[in-house]
C-alpha atoms as an extended CHARMM CRD file, in Angstrom:
* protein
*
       165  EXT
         1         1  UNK       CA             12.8530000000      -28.2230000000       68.9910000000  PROA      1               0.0000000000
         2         2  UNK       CA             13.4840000000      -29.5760000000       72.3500000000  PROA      2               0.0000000000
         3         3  UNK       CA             16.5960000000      -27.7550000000       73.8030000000  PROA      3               0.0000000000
         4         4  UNK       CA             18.8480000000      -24.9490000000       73.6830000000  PROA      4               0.0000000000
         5         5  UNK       CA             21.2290000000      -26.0870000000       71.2170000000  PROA      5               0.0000000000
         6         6  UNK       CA             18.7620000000      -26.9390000000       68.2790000000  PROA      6               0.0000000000
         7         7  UNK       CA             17.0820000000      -23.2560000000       69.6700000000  PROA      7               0.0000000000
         8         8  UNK       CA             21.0480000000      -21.8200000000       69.0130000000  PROA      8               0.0000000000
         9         9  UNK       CA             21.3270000000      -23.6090000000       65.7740000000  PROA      9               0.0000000000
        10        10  UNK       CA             18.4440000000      -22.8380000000       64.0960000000  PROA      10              0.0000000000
        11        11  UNK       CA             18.9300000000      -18.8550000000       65.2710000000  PROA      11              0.0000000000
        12        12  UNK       CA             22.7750000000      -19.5140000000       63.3350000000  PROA      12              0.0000000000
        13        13  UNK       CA             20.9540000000      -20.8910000000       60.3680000000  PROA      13              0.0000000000
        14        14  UNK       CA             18.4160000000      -17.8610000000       59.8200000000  PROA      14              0.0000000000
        15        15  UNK       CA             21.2930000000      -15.3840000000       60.5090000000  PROA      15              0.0000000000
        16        16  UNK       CA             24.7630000000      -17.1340000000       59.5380000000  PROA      16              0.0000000000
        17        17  UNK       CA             23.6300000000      -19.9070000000       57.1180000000  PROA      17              0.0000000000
        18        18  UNK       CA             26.8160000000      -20.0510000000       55.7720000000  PROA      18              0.0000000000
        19        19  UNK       CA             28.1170000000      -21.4010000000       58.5070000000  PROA      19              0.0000000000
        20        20  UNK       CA             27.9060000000      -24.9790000000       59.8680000000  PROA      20              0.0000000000
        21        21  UNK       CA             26.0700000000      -25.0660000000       63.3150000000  PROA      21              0.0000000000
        22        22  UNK       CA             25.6620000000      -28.5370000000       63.1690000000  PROA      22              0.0000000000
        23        23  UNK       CA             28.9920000000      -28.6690000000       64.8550000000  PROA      23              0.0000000000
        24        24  UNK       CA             27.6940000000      -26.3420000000       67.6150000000  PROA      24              0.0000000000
        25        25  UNK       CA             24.7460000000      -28.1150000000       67.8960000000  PROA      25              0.0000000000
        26        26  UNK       CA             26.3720000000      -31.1690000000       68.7950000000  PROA      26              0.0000000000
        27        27  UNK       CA             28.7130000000      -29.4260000000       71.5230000000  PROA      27              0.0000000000
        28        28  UNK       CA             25.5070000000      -27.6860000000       72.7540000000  PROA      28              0.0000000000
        29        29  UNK       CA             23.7240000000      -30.7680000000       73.5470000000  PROA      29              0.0000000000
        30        30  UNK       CA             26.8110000000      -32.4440000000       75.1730000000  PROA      30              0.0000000000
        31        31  UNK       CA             27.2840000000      -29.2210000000       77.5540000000  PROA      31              0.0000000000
        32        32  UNK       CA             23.5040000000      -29.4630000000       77.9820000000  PROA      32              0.0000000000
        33        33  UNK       CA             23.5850000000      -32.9510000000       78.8050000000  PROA      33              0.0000000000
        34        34  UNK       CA             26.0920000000      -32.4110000000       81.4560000000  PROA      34              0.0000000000
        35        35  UNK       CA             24.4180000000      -29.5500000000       83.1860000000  PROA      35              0.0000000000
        36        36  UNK       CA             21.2990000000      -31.3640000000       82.9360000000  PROA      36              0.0000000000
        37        37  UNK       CA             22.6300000000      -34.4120000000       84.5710000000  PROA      37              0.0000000000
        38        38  UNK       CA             24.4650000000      -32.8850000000       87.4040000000  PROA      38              0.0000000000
        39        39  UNK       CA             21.3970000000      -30.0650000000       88.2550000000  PROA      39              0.0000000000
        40        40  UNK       CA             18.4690000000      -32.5490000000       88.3920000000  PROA      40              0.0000000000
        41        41  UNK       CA             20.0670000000      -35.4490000000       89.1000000000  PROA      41              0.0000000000
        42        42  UNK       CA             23.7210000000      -35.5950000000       90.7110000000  PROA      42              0.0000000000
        43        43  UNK       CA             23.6400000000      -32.5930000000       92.7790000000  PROA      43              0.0000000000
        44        44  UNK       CA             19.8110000000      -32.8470000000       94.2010000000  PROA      44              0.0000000000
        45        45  UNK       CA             20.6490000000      -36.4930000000       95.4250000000  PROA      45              0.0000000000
        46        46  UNK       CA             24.1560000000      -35.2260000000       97.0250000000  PROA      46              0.0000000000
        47        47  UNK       CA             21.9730000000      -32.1550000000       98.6510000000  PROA      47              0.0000000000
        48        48  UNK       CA             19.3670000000      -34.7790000000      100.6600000000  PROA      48              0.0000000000
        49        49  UNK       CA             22.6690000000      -36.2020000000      102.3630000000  PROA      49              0.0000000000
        50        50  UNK       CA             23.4070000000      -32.6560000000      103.0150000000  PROA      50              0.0000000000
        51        51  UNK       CA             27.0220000000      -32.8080000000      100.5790000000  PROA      51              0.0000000000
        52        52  UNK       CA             27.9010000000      -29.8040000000       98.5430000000  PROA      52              0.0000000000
        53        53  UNK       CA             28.0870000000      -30.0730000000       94.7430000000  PROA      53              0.0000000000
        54        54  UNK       CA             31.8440000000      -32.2140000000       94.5700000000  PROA      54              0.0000000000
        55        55  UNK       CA             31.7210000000      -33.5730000000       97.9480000000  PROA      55              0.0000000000
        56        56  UNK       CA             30.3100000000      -36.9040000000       97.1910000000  PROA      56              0.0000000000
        57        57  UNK       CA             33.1050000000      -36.8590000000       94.3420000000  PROA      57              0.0000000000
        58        58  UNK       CA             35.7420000000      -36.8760000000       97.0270000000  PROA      58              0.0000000000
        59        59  UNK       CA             34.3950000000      -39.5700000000       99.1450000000  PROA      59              0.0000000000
        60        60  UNK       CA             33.4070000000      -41.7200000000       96.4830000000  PROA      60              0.0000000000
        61        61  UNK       CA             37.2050000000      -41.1850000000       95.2200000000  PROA      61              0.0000000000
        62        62  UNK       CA             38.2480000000      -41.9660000000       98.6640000000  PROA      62              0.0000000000
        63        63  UNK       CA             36.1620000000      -45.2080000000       98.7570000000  PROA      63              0.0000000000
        64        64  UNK       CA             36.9960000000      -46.8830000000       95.5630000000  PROA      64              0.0000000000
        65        65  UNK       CA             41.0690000000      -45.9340000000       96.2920000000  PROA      65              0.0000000000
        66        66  UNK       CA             40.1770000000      -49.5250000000       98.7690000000  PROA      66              0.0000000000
        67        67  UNK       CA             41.2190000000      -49.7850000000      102.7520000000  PROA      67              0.0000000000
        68        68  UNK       CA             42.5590000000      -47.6600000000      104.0180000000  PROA      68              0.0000000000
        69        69  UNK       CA             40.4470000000      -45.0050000000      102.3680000000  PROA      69              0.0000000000
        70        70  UNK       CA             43.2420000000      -42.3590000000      101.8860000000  PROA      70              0.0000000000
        71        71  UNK       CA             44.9670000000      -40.5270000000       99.4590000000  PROA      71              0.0000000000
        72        72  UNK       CA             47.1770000000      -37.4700000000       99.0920000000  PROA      72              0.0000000000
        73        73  UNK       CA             45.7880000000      -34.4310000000       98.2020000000  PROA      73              0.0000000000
        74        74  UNK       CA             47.6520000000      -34.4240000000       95.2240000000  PROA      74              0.0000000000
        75        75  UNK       CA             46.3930000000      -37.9330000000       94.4640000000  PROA      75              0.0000000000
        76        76  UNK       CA             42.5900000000      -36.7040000000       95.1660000000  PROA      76              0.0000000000
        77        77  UNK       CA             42.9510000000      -33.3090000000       93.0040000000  PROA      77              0.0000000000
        78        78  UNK       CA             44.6160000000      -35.0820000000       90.1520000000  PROA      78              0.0000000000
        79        79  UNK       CA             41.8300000000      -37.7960000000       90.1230000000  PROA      79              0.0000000000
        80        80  UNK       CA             39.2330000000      -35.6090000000       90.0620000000  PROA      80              0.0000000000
        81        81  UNK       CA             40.6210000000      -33.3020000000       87.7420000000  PROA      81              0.0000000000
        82        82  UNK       CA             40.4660000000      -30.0160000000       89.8160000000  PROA      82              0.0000000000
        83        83  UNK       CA             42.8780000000      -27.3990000000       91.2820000000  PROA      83              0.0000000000
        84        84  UNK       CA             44.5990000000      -27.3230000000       94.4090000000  PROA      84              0.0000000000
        85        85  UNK       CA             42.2880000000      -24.6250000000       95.7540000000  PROA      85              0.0000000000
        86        86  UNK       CA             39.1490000000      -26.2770000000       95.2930000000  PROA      86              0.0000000000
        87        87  UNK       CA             39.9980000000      -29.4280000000       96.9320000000  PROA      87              0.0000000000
        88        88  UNK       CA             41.2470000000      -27.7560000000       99.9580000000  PROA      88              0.0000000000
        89        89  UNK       CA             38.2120000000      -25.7660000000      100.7320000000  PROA      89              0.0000000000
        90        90  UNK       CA             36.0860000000      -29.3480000000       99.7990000000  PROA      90              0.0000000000
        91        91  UNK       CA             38.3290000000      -30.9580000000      102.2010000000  PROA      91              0.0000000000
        92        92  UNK       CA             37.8590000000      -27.9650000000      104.6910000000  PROA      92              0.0000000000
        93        93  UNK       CA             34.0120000000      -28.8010000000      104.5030000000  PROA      93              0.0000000000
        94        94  UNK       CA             34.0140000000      -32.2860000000      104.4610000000  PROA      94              0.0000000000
        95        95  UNK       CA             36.6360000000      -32.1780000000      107.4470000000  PROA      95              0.0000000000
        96        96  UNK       CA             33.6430000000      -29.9850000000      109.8840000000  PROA      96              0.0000000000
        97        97  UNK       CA             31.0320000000      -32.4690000000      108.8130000000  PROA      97              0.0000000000
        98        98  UNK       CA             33.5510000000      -35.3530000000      110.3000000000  PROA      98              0.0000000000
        99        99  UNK       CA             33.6670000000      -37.7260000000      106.9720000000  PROA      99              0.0000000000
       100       100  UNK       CA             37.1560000000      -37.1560000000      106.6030000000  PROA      100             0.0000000000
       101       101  UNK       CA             40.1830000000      -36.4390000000      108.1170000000  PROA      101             0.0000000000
       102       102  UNK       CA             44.2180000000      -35.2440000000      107.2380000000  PROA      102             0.0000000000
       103       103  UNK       CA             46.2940000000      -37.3550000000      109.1120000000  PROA      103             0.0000000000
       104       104  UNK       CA             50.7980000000      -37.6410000000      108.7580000000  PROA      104             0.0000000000
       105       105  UNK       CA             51.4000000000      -39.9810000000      106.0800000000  PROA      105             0.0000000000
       106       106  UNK       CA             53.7610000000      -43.2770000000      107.4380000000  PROA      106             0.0000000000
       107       107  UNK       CA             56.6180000000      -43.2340000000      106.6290000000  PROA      107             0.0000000000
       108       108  UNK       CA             56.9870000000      -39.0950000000      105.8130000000  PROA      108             0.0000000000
       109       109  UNK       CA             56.4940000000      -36.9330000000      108.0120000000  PROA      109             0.0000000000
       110       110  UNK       CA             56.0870000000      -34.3970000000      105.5870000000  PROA      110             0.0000000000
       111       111  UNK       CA             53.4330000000      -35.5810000000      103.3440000000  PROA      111             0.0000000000
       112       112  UNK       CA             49.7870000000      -35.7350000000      104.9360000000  PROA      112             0.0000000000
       113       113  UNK       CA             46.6530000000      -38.5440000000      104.1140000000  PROA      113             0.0000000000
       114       114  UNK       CA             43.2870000000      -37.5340000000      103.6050000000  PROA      114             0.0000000000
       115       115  UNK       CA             40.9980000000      -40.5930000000      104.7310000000  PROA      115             0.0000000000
       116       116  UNK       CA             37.1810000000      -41.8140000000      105.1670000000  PROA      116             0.0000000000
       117       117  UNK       CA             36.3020000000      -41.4450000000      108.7240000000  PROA      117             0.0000000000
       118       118  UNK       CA             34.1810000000      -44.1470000000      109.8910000000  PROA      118             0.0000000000
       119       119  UNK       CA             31.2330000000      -41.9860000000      109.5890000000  PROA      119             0.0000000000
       120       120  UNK       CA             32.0510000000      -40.8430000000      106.0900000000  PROA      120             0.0000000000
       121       121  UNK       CA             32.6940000000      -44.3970000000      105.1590000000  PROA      121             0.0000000000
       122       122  UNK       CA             29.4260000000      -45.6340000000      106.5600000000  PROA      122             0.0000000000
       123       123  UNK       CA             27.7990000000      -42.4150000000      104.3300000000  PROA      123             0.0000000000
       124       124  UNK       CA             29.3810000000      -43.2250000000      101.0260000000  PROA      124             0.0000000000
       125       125  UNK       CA             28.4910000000      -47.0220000000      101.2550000000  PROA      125             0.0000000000
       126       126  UNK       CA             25.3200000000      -46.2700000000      101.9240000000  PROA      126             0.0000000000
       127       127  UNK       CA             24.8070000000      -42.9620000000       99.1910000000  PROA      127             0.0000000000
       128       128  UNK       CA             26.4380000000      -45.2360000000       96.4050000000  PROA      128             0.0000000000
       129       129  UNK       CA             23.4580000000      -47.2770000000       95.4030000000  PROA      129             0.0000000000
       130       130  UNK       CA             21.0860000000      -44.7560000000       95.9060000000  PROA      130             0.0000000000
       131       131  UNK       CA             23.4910000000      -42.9370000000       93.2010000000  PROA      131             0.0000000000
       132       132  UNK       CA             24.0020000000      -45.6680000000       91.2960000000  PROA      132             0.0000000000
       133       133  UNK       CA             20.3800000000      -46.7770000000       90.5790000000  PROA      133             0.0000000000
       134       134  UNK       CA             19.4780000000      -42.6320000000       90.0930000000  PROA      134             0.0000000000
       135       135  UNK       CA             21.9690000000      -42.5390000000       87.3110000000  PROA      135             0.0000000000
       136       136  UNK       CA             20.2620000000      -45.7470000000       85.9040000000  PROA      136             0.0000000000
       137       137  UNK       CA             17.2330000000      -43.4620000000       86.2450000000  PROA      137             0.0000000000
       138       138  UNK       CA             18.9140000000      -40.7060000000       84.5500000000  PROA      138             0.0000000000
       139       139  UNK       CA             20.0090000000      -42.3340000000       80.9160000000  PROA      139             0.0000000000
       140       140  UNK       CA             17.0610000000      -44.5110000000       81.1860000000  PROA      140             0.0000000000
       141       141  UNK       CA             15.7810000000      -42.4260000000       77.7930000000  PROA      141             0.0000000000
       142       142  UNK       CA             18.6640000000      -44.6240000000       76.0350000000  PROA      142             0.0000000000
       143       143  UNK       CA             18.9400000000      -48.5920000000       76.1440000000  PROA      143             0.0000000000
       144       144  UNK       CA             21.2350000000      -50.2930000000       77.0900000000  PROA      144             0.0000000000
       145       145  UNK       CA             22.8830000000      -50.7240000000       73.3450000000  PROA      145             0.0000000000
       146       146  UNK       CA             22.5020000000      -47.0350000000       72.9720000000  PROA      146             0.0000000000
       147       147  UNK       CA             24.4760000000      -46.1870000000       76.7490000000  PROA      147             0.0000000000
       148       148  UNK       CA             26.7980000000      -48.8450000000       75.4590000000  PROA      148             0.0000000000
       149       149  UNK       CA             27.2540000000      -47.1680000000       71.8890000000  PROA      149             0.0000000000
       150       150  UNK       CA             27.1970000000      -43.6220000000       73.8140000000  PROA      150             0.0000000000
       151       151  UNK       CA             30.0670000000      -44.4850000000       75.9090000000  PROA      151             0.0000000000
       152       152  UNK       CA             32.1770000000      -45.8360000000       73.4040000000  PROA      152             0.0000000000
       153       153  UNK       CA             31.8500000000      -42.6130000000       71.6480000000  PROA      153             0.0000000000
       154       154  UNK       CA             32.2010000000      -40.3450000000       74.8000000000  PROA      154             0.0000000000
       155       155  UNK       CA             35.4450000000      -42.3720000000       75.6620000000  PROA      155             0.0000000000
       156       156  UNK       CA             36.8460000000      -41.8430000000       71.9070000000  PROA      156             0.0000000000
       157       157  UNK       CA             36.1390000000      -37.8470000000       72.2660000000  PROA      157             0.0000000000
       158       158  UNK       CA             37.5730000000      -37.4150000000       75.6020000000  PROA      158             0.0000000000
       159       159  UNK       CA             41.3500000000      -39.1840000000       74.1860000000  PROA      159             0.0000000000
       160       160  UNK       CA             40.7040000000      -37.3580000000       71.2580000000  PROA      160             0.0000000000
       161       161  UNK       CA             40.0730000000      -33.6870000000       73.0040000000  PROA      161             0.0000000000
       162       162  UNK       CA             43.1400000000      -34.7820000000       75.2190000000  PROA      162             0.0000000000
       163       163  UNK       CA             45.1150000000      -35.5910000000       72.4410000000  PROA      163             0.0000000000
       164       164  UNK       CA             44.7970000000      -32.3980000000       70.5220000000  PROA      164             0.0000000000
       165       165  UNK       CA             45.8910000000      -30.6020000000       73.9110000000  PROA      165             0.0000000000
């Protein structure tokens, strides 16, 4: 046994056989998977460009949102699924390190823009294939069929967990 889920089910087995651990196997692994991914892989690369776990989120969500490179912070919380209080103090941090910036929106004066700064800009296009091609790395234990069939099957779990919300 390999990981902590097939360690979790097999413990269930010996002392709950009755029950089905399969199922929590299977959630195990995904969880696993996830921390896995973002603790040796995601976060490690983000740390060498000296970004906080999330940080590259918000400038990569800034980048692909196309010139001008801004969003509300309603816009940037609600695309990466967080809450109001964590993207403020990710903003805070990403404001000191001068790769972005809060700026009046045109046209209403009460609504603000948070935007690439020139220097966050130039760090995001150049962080992206570095990320890219360490992801590549990452599910490189899979083929290409098997990322393909894998994200098929992630997609169809996600609509169904948001469904049954």
């Amino acid at each position: 046994m390999n990981n902590r889920a097939n360690r979790a089910a097999a413990d269930w087995s010996q002392q709950r056989p009755e029950l089905d651990a399969k199922v929590m196997a299977l959630a195990g692994r995904l969880l696993e998977a996830s921390q896995l991914l973002e603790r040796h892989w995601l976060n490690p690369l983000a740390a060498q460009f000296e970004l906080h776990p999330g940080e590259f989120d918000v400038i990569a969500t800034l980048r692909r949102s196309g010139a001008p490179y801004a969003l509300t912070p309603t816009a940037l919380y609600e695309r990466l699924m967080l809450s109001s209080g964590a993207m403020t103090s990710r903003l805070d941090r990403l404001e000191r390190k001068g790769l972005t910036e809060r700026a009046p929106a045109p046209g209403d004066r009460r609504s603000i823009l948070v935007r690439l700064t020139p220097a966050g800009l130039a760090l995001i296009d150049k962080l992206l294939p570095l990320h890219i091609a360490n992801e590549h790395q990452a599910l490189s234990a899979l083929g290409q069929g098997e990322q393909d069939q894998l994200d098929a099957l992630l997609a169809k779990l996600i609509t169904g967990l948001n469904a049954e919300r």
